[in-house]
LUMTIMI-362085 format. One line per 4 residues: their letters; for each residue x, y, z of N, C-alpha, C, CB. Coordinates in steps of 0.2 Angstrom, whole numbers. Glycine has a CB too. Layout:
# residues N
a = X/Y/Z/X/Y/Z/X/Y/Z/X/Y/Z  ...
# end
This chain:
# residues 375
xxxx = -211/-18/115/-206/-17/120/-202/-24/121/-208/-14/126  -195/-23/124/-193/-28/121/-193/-32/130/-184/-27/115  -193/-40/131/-194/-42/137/-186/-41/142/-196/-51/135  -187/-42/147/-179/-40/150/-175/-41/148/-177/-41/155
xxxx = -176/-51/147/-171/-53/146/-166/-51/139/-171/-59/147  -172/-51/135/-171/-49/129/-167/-42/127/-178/-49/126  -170/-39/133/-166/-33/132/-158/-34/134/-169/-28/135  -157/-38/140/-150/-37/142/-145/-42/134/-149/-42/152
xxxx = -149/-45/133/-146/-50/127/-144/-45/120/-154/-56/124  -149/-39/121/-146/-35/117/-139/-29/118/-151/-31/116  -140/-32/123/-135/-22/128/-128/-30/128/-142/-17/143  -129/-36/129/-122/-39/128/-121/-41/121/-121/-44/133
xxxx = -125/-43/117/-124/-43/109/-121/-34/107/-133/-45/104  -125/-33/111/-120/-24/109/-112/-21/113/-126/-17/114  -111/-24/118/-105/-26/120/-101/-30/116/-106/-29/125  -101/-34/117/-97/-40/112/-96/-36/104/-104/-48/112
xxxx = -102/-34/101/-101/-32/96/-94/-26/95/-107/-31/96  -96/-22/102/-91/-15/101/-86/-16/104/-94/-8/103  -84/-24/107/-78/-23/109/-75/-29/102/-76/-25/117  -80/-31/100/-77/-32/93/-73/-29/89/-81/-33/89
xxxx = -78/-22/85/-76/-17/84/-72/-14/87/-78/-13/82  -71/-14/92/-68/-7/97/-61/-7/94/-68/-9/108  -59/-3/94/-51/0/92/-46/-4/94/-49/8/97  -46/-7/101/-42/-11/106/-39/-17/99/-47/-16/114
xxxx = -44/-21/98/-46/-27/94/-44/-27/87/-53/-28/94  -39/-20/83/-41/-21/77/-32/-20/76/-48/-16/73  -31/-17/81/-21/-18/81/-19/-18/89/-16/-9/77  -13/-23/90/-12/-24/95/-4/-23/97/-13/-30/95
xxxx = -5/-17/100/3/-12/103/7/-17/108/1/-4/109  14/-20/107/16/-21/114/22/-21/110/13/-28/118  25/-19/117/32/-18/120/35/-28/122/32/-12/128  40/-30/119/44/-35/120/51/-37/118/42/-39/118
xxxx = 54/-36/124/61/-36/124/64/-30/124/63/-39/118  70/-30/119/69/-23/115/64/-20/109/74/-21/112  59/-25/107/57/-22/100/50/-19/105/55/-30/91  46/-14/101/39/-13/99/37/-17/93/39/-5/98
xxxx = 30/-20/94/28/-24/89/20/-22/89/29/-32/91  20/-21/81/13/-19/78/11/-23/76/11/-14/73  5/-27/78/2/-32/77/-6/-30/72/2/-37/84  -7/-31/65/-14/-27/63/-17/-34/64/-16/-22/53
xxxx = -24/-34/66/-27/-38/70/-34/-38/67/-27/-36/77  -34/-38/59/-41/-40/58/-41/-42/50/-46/-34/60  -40/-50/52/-40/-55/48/-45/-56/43/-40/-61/51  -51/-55/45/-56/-56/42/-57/-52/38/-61/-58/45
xxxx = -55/-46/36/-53/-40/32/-48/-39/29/-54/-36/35  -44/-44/28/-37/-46/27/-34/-40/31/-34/-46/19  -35/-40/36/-30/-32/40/-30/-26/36/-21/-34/42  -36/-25/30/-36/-18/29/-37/-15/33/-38/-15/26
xxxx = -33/-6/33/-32/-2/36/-37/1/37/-28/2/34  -41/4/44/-46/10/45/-43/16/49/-53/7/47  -46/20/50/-43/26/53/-43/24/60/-48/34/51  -47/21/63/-45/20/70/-37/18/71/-50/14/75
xxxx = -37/12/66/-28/10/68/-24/14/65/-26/2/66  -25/17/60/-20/24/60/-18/27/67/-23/29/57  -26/29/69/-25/31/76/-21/31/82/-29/29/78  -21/22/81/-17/19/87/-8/18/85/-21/11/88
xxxx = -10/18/78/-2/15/78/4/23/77/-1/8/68  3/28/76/6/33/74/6/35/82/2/38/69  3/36/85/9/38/93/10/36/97/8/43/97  9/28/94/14/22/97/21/24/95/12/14/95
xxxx = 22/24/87/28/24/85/32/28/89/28/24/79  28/37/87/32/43/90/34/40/97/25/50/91  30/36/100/34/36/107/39/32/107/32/34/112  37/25/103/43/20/103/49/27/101/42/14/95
xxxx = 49/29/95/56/31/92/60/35/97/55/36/85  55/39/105/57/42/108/61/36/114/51/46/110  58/32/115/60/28/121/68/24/119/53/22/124  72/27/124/77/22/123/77/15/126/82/23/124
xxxx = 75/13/129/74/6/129/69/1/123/71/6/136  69/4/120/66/2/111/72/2/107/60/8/107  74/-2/104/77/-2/98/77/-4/90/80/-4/99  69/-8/90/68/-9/84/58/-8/86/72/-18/81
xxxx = 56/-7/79/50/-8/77/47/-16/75/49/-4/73  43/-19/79/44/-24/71/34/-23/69/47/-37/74  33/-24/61/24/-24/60/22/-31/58/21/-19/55  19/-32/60/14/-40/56/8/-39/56/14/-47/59
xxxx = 5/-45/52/-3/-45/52/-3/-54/54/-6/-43/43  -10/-52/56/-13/-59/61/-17/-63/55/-19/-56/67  -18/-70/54/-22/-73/51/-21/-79/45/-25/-69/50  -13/-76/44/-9/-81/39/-12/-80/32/-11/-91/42
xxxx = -14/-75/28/-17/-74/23/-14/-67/19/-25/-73/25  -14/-62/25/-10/-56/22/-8/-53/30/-15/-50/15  -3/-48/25/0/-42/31/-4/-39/32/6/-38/31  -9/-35/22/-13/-31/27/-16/-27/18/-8/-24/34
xxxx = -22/-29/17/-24/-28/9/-24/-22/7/-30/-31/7  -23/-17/10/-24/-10/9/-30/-7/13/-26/-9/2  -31/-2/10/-34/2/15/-42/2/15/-33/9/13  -48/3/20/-56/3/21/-57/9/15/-59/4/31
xxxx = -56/6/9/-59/9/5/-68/9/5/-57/6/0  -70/5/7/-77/4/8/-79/11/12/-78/-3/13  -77/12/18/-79/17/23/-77/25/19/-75/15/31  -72/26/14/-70/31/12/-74/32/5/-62/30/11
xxxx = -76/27/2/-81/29/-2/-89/31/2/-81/22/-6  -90/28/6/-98/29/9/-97/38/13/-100/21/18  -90/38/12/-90/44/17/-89/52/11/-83/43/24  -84/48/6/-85/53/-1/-91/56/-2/-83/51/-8
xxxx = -96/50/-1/-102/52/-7/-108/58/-3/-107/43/-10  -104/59/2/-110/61/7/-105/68/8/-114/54/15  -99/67/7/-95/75/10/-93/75/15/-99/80/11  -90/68/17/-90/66/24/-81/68/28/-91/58/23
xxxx = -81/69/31/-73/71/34/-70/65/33/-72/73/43  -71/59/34/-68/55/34/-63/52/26/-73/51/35  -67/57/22/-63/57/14/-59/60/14/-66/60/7  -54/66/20/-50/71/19/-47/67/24/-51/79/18
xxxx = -51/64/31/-45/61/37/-41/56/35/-48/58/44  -44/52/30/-42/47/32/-35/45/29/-46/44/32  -37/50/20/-29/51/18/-25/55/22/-28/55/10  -26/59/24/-20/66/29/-18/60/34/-26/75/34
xxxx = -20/56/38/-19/53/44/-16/48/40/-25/51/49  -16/43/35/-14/39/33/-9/40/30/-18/37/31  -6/46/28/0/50/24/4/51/30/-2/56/19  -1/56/36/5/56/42/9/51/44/4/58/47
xxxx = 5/45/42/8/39/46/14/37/42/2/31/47  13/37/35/18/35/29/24/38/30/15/38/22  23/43/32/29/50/32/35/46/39/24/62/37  30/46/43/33/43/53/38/37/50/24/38/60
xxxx = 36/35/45/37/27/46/43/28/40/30/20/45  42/32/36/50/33/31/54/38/35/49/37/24  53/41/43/57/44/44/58/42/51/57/49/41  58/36/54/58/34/58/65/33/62/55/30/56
xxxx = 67/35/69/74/36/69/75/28/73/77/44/73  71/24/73/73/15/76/70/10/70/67/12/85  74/7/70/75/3/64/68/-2/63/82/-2/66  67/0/59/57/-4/55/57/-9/54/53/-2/48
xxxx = 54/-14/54/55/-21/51/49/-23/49/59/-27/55  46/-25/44/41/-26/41/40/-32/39/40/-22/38  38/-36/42/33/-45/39/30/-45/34/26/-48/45  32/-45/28/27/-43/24/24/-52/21/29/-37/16
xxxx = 22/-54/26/18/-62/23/12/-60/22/18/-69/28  10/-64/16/2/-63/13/0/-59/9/-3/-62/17  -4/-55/8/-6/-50/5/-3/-43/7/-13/-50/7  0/-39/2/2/-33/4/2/-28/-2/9/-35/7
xxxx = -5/-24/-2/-7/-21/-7/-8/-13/-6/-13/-25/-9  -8/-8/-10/-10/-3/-7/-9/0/1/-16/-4/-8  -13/1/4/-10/4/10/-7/0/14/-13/6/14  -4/-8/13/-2/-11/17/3/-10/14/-4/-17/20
xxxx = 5/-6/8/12/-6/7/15/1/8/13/-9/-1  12/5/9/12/11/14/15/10/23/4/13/13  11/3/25/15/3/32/20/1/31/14/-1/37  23/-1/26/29/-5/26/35/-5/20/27/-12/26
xxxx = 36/0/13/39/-1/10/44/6/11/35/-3/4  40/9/15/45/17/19/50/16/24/41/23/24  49/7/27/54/8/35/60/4/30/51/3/45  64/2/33/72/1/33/71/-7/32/76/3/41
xxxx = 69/-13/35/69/-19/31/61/-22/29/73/-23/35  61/-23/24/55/-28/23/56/-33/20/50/-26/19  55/-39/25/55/-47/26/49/-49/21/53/-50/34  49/-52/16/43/-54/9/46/-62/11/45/-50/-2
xxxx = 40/-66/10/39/-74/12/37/-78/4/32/-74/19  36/-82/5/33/-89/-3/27/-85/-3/30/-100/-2  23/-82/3/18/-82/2/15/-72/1/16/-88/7  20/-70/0/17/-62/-1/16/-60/-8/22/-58/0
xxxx = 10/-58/-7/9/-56/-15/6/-48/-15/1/-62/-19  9/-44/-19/11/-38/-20/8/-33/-25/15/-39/-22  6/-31/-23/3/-26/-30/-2/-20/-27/-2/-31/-36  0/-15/-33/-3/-9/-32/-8/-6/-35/1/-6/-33
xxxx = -15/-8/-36/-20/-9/-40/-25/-6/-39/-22/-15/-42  -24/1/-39/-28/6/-38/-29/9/-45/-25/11/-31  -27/9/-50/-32/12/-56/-35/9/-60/-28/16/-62  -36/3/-56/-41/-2/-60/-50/0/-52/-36/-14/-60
xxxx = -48/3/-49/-54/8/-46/-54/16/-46/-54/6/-38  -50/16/-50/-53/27/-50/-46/28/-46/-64/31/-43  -42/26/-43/-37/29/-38/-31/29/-40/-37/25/-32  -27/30/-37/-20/31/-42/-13/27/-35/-19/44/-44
xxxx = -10/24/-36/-3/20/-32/-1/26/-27/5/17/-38  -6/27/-22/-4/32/-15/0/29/-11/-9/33/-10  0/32/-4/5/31/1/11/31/-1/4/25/5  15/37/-4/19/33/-9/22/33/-12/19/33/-12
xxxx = 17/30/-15/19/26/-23/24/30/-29/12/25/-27  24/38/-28/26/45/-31/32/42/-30/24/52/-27  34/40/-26/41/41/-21/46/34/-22/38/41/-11  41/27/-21/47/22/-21/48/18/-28/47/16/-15
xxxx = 40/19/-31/38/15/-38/43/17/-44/30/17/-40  45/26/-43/50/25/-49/56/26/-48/49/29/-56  58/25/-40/63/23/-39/66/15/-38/64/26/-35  63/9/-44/64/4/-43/66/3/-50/60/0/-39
xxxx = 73/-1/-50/75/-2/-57/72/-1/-61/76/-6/-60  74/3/-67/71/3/-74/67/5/-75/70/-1/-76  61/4/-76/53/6/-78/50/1/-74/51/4/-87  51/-2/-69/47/-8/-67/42/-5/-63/50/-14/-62
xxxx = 43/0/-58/40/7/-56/34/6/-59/45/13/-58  34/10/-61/29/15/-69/24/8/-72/37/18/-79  26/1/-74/24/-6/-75/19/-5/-71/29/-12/-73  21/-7/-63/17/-11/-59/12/-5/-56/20/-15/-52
xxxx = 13/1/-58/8/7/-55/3/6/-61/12/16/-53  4/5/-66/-2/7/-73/-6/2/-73/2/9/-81  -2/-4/-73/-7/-9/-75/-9/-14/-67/-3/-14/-82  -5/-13/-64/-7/-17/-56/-5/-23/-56/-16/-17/-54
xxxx = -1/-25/-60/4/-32/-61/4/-36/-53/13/-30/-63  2/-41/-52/4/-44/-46/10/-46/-45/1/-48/-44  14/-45/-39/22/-50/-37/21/-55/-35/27/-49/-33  24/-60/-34/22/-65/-30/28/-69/-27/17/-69/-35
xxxx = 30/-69/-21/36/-73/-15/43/-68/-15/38/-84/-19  48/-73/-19/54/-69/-19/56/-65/-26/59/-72/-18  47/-64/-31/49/-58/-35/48/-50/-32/46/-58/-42  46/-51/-28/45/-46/-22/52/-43/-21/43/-49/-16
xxxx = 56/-47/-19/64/-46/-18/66/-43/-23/69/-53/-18  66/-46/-29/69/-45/-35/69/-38/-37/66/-49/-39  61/-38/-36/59/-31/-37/64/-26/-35/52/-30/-35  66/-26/-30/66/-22/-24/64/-17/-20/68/-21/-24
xxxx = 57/-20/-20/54/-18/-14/54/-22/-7/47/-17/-17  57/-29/-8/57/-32/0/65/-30/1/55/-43/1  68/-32/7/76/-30/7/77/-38/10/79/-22/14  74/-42/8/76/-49/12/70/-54/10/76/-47/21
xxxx = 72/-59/10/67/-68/9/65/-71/13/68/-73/5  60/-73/15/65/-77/23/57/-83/24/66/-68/35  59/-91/23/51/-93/23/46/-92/28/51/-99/21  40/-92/27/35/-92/31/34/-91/36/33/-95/31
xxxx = 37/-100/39/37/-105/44/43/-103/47/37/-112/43  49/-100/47/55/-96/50/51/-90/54/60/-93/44  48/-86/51/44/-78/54/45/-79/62/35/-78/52  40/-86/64/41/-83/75/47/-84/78/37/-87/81
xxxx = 52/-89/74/59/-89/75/63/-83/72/62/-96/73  62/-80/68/66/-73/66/65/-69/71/65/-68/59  54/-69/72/54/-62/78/56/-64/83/46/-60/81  55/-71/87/58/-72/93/67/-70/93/57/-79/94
xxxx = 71/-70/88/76/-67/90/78/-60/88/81/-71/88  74/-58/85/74/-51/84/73/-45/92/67/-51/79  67/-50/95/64/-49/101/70/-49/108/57/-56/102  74/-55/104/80/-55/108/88/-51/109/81/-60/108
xxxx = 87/-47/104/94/-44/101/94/-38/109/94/-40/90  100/-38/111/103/-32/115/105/-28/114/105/-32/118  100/-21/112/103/-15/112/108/-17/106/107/-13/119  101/-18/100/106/-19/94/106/-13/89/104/-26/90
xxxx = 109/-12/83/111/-9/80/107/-8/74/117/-11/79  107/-5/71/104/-6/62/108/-13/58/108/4/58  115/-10/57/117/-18/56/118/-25/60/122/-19/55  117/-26/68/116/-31/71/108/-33/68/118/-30/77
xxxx = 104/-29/67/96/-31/64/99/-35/57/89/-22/62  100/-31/54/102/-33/47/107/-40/45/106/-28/44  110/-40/51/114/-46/50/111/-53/52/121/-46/52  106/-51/58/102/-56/60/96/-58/52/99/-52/68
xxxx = 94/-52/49/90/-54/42/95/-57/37/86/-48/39  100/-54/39/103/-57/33/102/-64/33/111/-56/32  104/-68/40/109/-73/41/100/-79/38/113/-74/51  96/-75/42/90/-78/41/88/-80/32/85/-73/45
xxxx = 91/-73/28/86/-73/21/94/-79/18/85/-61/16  99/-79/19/102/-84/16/103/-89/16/105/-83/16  97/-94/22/97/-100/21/88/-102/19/102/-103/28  88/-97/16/80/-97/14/80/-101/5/76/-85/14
xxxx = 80/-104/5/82/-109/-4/75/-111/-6/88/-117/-2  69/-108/-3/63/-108/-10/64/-104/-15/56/-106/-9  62/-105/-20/62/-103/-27/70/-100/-29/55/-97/-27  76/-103/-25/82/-99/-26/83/-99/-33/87/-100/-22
xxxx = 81/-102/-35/83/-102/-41/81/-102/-49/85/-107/-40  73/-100/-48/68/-97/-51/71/-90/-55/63/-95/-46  71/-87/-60/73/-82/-63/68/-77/-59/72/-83/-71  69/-68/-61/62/-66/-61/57/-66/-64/62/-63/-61
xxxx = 52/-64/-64/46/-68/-68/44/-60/-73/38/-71/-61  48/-55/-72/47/-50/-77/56/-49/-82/44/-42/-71  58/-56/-79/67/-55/-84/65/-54/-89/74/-61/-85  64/-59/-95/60/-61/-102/57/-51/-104/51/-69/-100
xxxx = 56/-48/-100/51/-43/-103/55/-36/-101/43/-44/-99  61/-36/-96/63/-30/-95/66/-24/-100/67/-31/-90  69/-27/-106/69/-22/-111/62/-20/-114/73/-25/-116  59/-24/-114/53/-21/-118/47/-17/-112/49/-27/-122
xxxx = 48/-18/-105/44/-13/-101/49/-7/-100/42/-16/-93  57/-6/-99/60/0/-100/58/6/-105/66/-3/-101  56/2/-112/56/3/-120/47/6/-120/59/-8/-126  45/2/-119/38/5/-119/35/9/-113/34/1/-121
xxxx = 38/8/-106/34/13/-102/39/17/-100/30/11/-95  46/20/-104/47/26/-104/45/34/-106/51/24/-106  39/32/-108/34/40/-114/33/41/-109/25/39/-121  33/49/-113/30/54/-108/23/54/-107/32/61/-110
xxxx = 18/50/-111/13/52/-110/10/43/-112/11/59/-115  3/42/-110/0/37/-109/-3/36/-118/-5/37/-101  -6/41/-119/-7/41/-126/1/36/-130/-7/51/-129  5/40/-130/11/37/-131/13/31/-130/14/39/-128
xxxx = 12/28/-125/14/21/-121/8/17/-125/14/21/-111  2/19/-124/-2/16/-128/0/15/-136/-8/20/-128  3/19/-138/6/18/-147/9/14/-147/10/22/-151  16/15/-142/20/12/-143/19/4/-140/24/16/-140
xxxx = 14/2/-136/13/-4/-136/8/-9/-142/11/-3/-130  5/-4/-144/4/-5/-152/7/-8/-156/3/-1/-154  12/-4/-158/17/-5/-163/23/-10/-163/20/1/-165  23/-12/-154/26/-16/-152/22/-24/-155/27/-15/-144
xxxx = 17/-24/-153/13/-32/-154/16/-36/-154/10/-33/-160  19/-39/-149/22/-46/-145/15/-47/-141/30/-45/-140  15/-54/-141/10/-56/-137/8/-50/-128/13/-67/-134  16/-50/-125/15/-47/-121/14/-40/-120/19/-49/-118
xxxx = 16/-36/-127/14/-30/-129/6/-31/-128/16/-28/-136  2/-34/-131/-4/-36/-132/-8/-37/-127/-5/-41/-135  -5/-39/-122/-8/-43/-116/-7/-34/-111/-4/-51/-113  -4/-31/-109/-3/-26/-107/-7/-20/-109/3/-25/-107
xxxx = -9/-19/-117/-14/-16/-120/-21/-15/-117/-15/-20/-125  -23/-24/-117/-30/-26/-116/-29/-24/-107/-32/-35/-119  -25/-24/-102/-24/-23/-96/-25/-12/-94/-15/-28/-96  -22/-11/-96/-24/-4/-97/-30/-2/-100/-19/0/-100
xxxx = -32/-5/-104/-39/-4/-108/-45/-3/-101/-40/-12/-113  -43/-7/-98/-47/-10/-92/-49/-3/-85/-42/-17/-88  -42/1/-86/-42/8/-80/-45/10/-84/-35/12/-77  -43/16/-77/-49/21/-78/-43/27/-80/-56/22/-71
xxxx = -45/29/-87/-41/33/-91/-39/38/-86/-45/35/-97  -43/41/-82/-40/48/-77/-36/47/-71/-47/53/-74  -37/39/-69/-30/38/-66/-24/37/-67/-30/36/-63  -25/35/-74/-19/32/-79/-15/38/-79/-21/30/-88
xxxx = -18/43/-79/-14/52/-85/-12/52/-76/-23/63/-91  -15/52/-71/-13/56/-65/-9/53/-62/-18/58/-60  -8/45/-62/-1/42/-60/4/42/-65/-1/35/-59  3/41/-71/10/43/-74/13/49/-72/9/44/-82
xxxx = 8/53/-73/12/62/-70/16/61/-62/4/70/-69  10/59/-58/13/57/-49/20/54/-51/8/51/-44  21/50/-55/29/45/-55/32/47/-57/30/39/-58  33/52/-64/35/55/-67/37/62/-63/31/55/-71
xxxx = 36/66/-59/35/70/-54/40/69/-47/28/70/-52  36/61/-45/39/59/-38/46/57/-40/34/51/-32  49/57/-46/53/52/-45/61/56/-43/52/48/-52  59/64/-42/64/69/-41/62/72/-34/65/75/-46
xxxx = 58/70/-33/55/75/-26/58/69/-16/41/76/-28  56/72/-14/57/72/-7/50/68/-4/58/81/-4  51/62/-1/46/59/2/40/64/5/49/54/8  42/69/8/36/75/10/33/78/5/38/82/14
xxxx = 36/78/-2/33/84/-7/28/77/-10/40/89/-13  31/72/-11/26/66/-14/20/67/-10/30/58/-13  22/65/-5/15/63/-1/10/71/0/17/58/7  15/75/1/9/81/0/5/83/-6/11/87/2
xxxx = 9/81/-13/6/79/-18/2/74/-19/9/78/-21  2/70/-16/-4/63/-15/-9/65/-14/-2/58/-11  -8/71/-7/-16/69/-5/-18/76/-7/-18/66/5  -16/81/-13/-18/83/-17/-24/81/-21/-15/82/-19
xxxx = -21/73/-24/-22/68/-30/-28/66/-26/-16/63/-33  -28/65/-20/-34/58/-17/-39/63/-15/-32/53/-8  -37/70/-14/-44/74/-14/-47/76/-21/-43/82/-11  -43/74/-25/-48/78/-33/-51/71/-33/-43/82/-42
xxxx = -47/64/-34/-51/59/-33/-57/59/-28/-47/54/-31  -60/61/-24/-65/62/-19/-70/66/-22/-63/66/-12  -67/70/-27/-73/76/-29/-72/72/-36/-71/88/-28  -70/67/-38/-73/65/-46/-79/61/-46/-67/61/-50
xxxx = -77/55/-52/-84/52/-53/-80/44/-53/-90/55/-61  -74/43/-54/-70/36/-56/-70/35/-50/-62/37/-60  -69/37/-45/-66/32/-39/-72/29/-35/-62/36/-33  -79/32/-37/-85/29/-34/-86/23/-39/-90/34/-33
xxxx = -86/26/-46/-87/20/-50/-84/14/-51/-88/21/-54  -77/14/-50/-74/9/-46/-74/5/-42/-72/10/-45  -77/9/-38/-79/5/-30/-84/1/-32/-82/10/-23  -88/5/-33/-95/-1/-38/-93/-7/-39/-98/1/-47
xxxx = -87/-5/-44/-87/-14/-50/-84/-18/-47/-81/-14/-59  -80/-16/-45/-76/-19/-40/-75/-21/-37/-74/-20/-38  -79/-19/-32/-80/-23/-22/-87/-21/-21/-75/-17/-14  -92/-19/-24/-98/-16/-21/-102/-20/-24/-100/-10/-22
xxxx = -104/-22/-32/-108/-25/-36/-105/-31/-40/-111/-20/-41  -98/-29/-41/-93/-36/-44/-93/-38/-49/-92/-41/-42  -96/-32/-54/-99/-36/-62/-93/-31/-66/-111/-34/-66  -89/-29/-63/-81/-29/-65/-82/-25/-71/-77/-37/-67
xxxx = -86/-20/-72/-88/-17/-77/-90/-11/-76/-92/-21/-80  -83/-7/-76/-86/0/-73/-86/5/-80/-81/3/-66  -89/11/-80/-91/15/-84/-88/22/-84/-98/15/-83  -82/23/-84/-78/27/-83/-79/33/-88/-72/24/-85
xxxx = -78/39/-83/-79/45/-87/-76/49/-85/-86/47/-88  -69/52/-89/-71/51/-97/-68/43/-98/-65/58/-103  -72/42/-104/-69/34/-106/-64/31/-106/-71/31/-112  -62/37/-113/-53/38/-117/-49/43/-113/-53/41/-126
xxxx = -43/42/-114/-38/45/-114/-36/50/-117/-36/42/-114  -41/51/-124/-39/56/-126/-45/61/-122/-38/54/-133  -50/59/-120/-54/65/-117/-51/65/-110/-63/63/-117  -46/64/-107/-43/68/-100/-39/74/-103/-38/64/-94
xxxx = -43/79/-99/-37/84/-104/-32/85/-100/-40/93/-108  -26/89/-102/-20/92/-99/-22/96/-93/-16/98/-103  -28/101/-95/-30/105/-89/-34/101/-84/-34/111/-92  -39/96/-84/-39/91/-80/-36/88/-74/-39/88/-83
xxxx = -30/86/-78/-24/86/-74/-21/89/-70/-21/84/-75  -20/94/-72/-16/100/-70/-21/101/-63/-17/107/-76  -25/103/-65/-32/103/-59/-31/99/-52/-40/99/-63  -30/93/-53/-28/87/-50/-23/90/-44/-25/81/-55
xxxx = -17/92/-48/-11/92/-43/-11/99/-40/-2/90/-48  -15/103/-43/-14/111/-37/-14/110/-31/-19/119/-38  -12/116/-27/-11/117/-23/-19/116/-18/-6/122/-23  -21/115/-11/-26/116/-7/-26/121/-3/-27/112/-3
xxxx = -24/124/-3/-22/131/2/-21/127/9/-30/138/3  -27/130/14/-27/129/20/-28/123/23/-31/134/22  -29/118/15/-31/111/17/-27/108/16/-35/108/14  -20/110/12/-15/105/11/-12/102/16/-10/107/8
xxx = -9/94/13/-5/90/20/0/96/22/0/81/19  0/94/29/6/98/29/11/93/37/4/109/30  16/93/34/20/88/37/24/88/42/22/86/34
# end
């Protein structure tokens, strides 16, 4: 038995501990000025997402967007590293394998939040400094401005773990020039500062070390406007002269990612990058080589699909796609290579691309009945 003191030493290590964890601690809600500010508050995780701060931040917004004395939203991440690395894949895998609710909440809660925030009726403004991968690009690539810094790095690199470019991805990835879309969802290409911009997925550049002077006047605008927000970013992104003068880092290659990830089929794009054999043909090869063939076939189709549909039909299509991922075998094994054992060498099945069949897929995108999102 444990001695008294020993015990109270537990019962406040147990405290401390759960107001570590505790909900309060992992996003921080506050009203200032006119903005509402979402602060994700857990650095040491690069502010990936877990279902409690879903929790918190979805009917904060609902009220913000309700309150008139709110005029903007703003979101950041705490710790100077990233805004927010994506989602507690960790907790969604421990919870798949066992049948756990948490495999179906946490997309459905995570998709409602996506939906709030692309249809948000007060102006969004998103910080995207640092890390801004997967579901951190889900808090932020749906609202109305996203602020990208020197130091944001970008990408969507989920079919290099069994998963396919969610929150989504259906929706804005092949609505960005050309094929770049379709590019960064297949192979998981990083961006890095103001090719972010380029891309266009940030709406603005603004350095670093500017950020508490933008929020601070952001914090101070009166009863401002959609364009008084904008012109206050504007004024900010045009005296921002890092890298202005840098090319983009995908110019050199955009005929030839238009030219080869235009195929209807990944078979295809695979030939075709074959028969291409330029170094960077080559190098993109050995880069797809690396996914996992069943989420290759299911994002192409998701892009291919989202790229006519309606931010609600995407994303109810998505979490489709994240439930057949739950009931497969790629997204665990993923997790394995990747974050769990790290010997980067996962065992995909089926291997090839030529073993996902049509009907596989097909499989993927039907309808759930009484389980579908619904929005």
């Amino acid at each position: 038995r444990l001695k008294p003191f020993n015990r109270l030493q537990v019962i406040l290590q147990h405290l401390k501990m759960s107001k570590h964890t505790d909900s309060t601690g992992e996003v921080l809600l506050e009203k200032r000025g006119g903005a509402g500010i979402i602060t994700l508050n857990r650095p040491k995780a690069l502010n990936a997402l877990n279902l409690s701060m879903i929790q918190q931040i979805y009917p904060q917004i609902k009220t913000w967007e309700q309150d008139p004395e709110t005029f903007l939203i703003i979101i950041k991440g705490t710790g100077g590293k990233a805004f927010c690395a994506g989602g507690d894949i960790r907790a969604i895998t421990d919870a798949g394998k066992v049948g756990g609710r948490l495999a179906q909440d946490f997309f459905r809660e995570e998709y409602i939040l996506n939906n709030a925030i692309g249809t948000c009726k007060k102006p969004y403004v998103a910080l995207i400094d640092g890390i801004t991968m997967g579901g951190g690009v889900g808090l932020s690539v749906h609202g109305h401005f996203r602020v990208a810094t020197e130091k944001t790095l970008f990408a969507m690199p989920e079919t290099a773990i069994g998963l396919f470019p969610d929150v989504g991805g259906g929706y804005f990835l092949p609505r960005l020039s050309g094929k770049i879309g379709y590019y960064l969802a297949l192979t998981g290409f990083r961006l890095k500062g103001r090719d972010v911009l380029k891309a266009g997925i940030a709406t603005h550049f603004v350095e670093s070390e500017k950020l508490p002077a933008l929020e601070k006047d952001l914090i101070a605008l009166k009863s401002p406007s959609t364009e008084n927000i904008a012109d206050l970013l504007n004024s900010y992104h045009v005296k921002s002269k890092i890298d202005q003068e840098k090319e983009f880092v995908l110019d050199e290659h955009m005929e030839k990612i238009n030219s080869l990830f235009s195929a209807n089929s990944m078979e295809e794009i695979v030939k075709k990058l074959k028969q291409d054999g330029s170094p960077f043909a080559i190098k993109q090869l050995e880069t797809i080589n690396k996914m996992s063939p069943t989420s290759l076939k299911m994002t192409l189709r998701q892009l291919r699909e989202g790229a006519s549909m309606s931010l609600q039909d995407v994303l109810t299509m998505e979490y489709r796609l994240s439930q057949a991922c739950m009931r497969g075998h790629d997204f665990y094994e993923g997790v394995r290579a990747v974050l769990i054992d790290k010997d980067q060498s996962p065992r995909w099945k089926p291997a090839a691309l030529e073993e996902v069949s049509d009907e596989f897929v097909d499989d993927c995108f039907k309808p759930l009945g009484n389980n579908d999102l619904k929005l």
